[in-house]
Structures are given as structure tokens and as C-alpha cells.
N, C-alpha and C positions, 0 to 999 in steps of 0.2 A: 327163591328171591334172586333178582336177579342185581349184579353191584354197581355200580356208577358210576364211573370213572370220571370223576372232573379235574384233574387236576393239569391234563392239557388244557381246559380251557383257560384256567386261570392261569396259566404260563402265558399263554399267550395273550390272555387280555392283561398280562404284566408289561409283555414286549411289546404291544403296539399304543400301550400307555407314552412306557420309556420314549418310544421311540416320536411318538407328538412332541412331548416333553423338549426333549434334543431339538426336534424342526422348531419347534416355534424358540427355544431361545436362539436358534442357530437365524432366526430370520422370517422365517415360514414354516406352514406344515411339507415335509415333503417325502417321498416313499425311500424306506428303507435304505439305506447306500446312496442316493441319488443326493447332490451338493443341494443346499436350501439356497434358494434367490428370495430375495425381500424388495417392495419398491421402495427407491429410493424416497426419502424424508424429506420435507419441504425444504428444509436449511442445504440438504443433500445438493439439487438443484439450483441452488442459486451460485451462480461464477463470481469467485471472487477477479476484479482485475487485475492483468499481469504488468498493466500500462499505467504509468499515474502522468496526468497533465502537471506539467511545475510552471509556476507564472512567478517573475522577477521582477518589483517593479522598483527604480531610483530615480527619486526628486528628492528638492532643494531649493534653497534661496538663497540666496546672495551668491549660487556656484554655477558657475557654468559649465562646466567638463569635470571630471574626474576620475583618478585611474583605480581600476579594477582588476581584482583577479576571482578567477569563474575555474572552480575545479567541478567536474561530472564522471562521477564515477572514477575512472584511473587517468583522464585527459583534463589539463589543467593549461589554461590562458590566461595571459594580460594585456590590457590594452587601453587606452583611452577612449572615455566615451563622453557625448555629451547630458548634461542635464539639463530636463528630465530627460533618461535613459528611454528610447524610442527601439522598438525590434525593428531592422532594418531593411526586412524585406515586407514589411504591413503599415510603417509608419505608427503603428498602434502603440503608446506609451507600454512601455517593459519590455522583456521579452518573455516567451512560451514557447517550451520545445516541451514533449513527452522521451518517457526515460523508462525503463523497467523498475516494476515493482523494489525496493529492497536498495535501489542506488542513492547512492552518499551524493550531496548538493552542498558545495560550498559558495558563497559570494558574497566578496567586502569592497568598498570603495572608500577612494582615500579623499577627501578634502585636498585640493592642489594649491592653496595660501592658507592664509592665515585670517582669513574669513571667512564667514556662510555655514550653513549647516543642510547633512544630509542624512535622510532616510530610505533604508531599504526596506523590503516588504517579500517575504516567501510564502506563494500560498503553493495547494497540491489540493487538485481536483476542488478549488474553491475555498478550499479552507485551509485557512492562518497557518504554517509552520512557526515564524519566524519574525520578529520585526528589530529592528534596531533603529537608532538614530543618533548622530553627531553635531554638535555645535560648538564646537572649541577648533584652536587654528592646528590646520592638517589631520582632522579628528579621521576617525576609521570609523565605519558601518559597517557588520558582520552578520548574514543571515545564511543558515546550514540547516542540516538535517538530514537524515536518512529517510529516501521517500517510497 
């Protein structure tokens, strides 16, 4: 009679078990030694943006002018502007500049007497950060956020 040696076989269909096993949680099937690549996953693909649009806008009644201070990021200005606050190179009511993901926006505008009231409005890529409003004499409007 002649004996039967199986127990190579079943080593080795132990090790190219194991070795699936590993590919696919590694990713994929893939041959012994050789790194697994996976396609990338739907959510994988899609870009988050590194830009975000900020739009500014300041009106009022009874005010005509009023002074501001505009920090972005680590640069910070004041100055007088008129209301409604217009961007000055579109005449377009507000202003809009784009800034990197993850930057700090601050801006308040003061009442310049002792009448009128003003609202500020922060949006980012369309949508509302921010709103404030003042109606008492030399009030402050404050709208921020990190965009």
C-alpha cells in the first residue's frame, strides 16, 4: 500500500488562505510579498476645498459711514467706510475676497453718533457664519469666525 502524504497540501492551502485573508483586509487580493492597492472609495475622491469664498456685507439707516476694523488671518485694518458698505473695485454692495481653508475672519463696525442702526452679515461659500446688528447710539456690529 502505498501512504499519502497530504499534509503539504494542506500547508499550503493554509498559506494561500492566510495569505487572501491579509490581501483583502490589506485592500485587495494581492501575491504574496507584493504591497495591496485598493480603488479608491467614492468619499476618497471627492476634493475637499482648500479656498473658501467670504462675502461681508454692512448696511444701515439712519448711518452713513462708519468705522471698521477687518482682521484676516494675522493682517488686521481700520478705516472708514461708507454705508451700505460697497467692495470698491465691483461697486457690488459688501465685500468678497477668498482666503484659505481654516482662516480666522474678524469684522465690526462702529456707529459714528448717536443715531441709526447697523448690520453686518458673514457668509462663507454662501452660507451664514455670522450676523449681528446695532441700534443704540455708537453701537458695535461684530461678525467672525474661523472659515
Amino acid at each position: 500500500m502505498v501512504e499519502v502524504k497530504r499534509k503539504p497540501v494542506i500547508v499550503l492551502v493554509v498559506a494561500l488562505t492566510a495569505a487572501a485573508i491579509i490581501g483583502v483586509l490589506n485592500g485587495g487580493l494581492s501575491p504574496v510579498g507584493a504591497p495591496a492597492t485598493a480603488a479608491p472609495l467614492a468619499a476618497d475622491t471627492a476634493t475637499v476645498p482648500t479656498t473658501r469664498i467670504v462675502e461681508i456685507t454692512l448696511t444701515g439707516e439712519g448711518v452713513t459711514s462708519a468705522d471698521i476694523t477687518m482682521r484676516v488671518g494675522n493682517d488686521t485694518s481700520q478705516e472708514s467706510v461708507d454705508v451700505p458698505m460697497a467692495d470698491e473695485l465691483t461697486g457690488e454692495p459688501g465685500m468678497t475676497f477668498a482666503v484659505p481653508a481654516g482662516t480666522f475672519v474678524y469684522f465690526s463696525a462702529q456707529i459714528e453718533n448717536d443715531y441709526g442702526a447697523l448690520d453686518c452679515e458673514l457668509t462663507v461659500n454662501d452660507v451664514q457664519v455670522s450676523v449681528s446688528h446695532a441700534d443704540v447710539a455708537y453701537g458695535i456690529v461684530t461678525c467672525s469666525g474661523r472659515v
